[in-house]
N, C-alpha and C positions, 0 to 999 in steps of 0.2 A: 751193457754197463756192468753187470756178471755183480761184483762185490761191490761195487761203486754208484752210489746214490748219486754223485751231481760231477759232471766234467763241466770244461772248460780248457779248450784246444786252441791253440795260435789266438791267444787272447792279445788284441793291439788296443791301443787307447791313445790319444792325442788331447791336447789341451792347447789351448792360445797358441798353435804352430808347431809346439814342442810337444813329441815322444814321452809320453809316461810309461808306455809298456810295452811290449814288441816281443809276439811270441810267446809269450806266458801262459805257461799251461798247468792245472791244478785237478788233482782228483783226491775225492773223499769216499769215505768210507760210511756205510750204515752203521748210528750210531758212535760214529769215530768223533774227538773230541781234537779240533786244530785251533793252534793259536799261528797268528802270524807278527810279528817282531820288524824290528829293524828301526835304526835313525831316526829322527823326527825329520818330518817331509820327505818322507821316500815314497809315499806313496800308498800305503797301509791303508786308509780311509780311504782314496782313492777305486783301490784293489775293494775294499768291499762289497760297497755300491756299485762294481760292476757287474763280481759274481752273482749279485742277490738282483740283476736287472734294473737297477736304479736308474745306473746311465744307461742308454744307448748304444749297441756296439752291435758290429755284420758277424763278428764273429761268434762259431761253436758255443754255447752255453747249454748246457741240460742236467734235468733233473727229474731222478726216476723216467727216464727216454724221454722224457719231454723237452725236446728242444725247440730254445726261444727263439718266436719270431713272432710278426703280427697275430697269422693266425692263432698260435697256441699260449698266448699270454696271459689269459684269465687262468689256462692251465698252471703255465709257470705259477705264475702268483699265487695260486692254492697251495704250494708243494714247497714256498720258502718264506721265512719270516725276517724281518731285519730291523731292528734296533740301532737307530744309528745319531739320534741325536734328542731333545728337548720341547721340538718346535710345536707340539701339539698340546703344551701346559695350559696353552687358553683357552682351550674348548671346553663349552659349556657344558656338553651332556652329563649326565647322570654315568657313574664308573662303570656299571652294570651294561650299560645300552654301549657305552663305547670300546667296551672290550666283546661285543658282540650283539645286534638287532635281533639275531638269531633264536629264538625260543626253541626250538628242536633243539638247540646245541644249547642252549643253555639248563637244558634237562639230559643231557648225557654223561656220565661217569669220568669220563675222560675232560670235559670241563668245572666236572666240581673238583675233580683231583689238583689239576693247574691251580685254581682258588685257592684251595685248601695249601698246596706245596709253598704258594709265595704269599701264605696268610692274610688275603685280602680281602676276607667275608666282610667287616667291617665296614668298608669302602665301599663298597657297591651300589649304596645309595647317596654319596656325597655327588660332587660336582667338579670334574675333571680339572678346574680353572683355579681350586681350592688345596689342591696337594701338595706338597714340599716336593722336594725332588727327589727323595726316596723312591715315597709312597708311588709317585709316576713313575719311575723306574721298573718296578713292580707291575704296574697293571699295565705298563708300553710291553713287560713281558709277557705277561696273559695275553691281552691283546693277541700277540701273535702266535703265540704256543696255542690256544684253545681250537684252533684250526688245524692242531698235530700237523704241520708241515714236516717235509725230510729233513731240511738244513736250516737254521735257524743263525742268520747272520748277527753278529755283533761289533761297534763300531763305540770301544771305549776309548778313542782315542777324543772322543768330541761331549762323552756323558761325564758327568761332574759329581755321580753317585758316593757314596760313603764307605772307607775302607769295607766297615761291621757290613755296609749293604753287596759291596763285592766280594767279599769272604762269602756271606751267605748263599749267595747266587753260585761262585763256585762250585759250592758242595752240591748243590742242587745239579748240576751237570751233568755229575754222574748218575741219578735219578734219571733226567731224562735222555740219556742215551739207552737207559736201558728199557726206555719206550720206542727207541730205535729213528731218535731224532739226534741228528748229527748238527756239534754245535762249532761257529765256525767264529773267533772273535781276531780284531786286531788291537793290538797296545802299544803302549809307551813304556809299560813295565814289565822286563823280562820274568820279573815276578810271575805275575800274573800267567805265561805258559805252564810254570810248575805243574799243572793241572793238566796241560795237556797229551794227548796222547802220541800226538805228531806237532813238529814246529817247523815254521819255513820263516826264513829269513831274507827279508827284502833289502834288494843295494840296488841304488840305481836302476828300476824298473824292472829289475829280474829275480832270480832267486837266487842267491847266494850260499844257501847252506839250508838244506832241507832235510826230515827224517826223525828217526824216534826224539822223543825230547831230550833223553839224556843225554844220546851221544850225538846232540846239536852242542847239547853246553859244554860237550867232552871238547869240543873244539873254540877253545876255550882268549886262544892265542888269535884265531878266525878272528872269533865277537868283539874283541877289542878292535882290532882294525877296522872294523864295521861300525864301531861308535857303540855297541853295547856293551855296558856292565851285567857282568855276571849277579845274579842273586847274591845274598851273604853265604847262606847253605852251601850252595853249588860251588861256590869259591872257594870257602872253606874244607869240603870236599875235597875238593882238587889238589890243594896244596897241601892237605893230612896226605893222600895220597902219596903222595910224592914221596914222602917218609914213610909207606908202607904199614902206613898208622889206617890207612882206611881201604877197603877194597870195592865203593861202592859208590853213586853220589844221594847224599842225604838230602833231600826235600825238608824235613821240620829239623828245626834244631834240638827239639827235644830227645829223634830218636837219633841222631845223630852224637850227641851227650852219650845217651845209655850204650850204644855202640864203644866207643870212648874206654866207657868203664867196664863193661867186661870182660 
C-alpha cells in the first residue's frame, strides 16, 4: 500500500435489485483529510458505511494491508472508526466506560489527549442517555479516536450536530492528521470540503470529479451540472477571477477582502 493507509478496489454494491456502485475504487492517504460531495441521494452515506465495513461486500477493502474478510475483521475494526449516526443516545452507561472499558487505555497519553482535544473531562462521569446532541457528538468522537485507528469515517450527511460544534471539529482535523490518522467524511455541504485535502464527487454511483480541493471547485461549470453549489468564497473567487482581480481561490472571506485591498 506504499503511501496509502486504506484501499478499496472494484468496489460494487447493490441494494433492493438496483446498482448503487459498480467498480469504485478509492485510495487514501496517511493522514490525508477527504471529503466526499455530491447530490443528495447519490449515494455519499451509502459509500461510507461500506468503506468503514458497515455493510457487507466480496469486494477489495484494506487498511494498513489488512484486508477485510471473516477472518481479519476484529483486525479491520481496530484500524477504522466511523461516526455515522445518533442511534446510541440511549445508552445508559457512564461517558467514561462507553468511550472505553479499557483501563490500560484509559491511562495512556494518547487518550487523555482525545479527552482533553474535544474538552470532554467533564462528561465522563454523567450518563450517555443524558447528553444533548452535541455533547454526544463529541464523545461518538472519542469513542472512536481513543483507539488511534488509520481512517476515521464520517457520515454528516445523517448527524444533526451544531454549525459552532462542526466548525470546532473541523479545526480539530488537522490536529489529528497530524497523528497520522486520515479522516474520511461525507456531506451535503460543499462547504464543509473547504477543509479538505482531496474531494471526490459522487454522480450516479461513480466518481465524477476527483482531486485536490481546489481544482475540483476550479471545475466550477462540472458542479452545477452535478447539482452542487459552489461555496460563497469559491464562487466569489472564480468570478473575481475572471476580471483578473484575483489569482487564486480564497477559502475565508476575510483573507479574501485583504487580498482585494492590496
Amino acid at each position: 500500500m506504499n503511501d496509502y493507509v486504506f484501499i478499496a478496489n472494484n468496489l460494487c454494491f447493490s441494494q433492493n435489485g438496483e446498482s448503487i456502485f459498480e467498480n469504485f475504487n478509492i485510495s487514501i492517504k496517511h493522514g490525508e483529510i477527504v471529503s466526499i460531495i455530491g447530490a443528495n441521494k447519490c449515494g455519499k452515506s451509502t459509500l461510507i458505511k461500506l468503506l468503514s465495513g458497515f455493510y457487507p461486500t466480496e469486494n477489495k477493502i484494506a487498511v494498513s494491508n489488512i484486508v477485510l474478510n471473516e477472518k481479519s475483521k476484529e483486525g479491520f475494526y481496530k484500524k477504522v472508526g466511523l461516526v455515522c449516526n445518533e442511534n446510541n443516545r440511549e445508552n445508559h452507561a457512564l461517558v467514561g466506560d462507553y468511550i472505553s472499558s479499557d483501563a490500560k487505555r484509559k491511562n495512556n497519553n494518547f487518550y487523555r489527549k482525545i479527552i482533553e482535544m474535544f474538552g470532554i473531562q467533564e462528561l465522563l462521569k454523567q450518563r450517555v442517555n443524558t447528553l444533548g446532541v452535541d455533547d454526544f457528538i463529541r464523545v461518538e468522537m472519542c469513542k472512536n479516536l481513543v483507539k488511534k485507528p488509520n481512517v476515521l469515517f464520517i457520515d454528516y450527511t445523517n448527524i444533526h450536530m451544531s454549525q459552532a460544534l462542526k466548525k470546532q471539529i473541523s479545526f480539530l482535523y488537522e490536529l489529528l492528521a497530524k497523528e497520522d490518522i486520515a479522516i474520511v467524511f461525507a456531506t451535503n455541504d460543499p462547504t464543509d470540503a473547504l477543509i479538505a485535502d482531496t474531494t471526490y464527487v459522487i454522480h450516479k454511483g461513480v466518481i465524477a470529479l476527483a482531486g485536490k480541493t481546489k481544482d475540483v471547485f476550479r471545475q466550477d461549470s462540472l458542479l452545477l451540472k452535478l447539482g452542487i453549489e459552489l461555496p460563497f468564497e469559491v464562487d466569489l473567487s472564480l468570478k473575481l477571477g475572471m476580471y483578473g482581480l484575483l489569482d487564486d481561490i480564497y477559502y475565508d472571506i476575510d483573507e479574501l477582502v485583504n487580498r482585494l485591498w492590496k
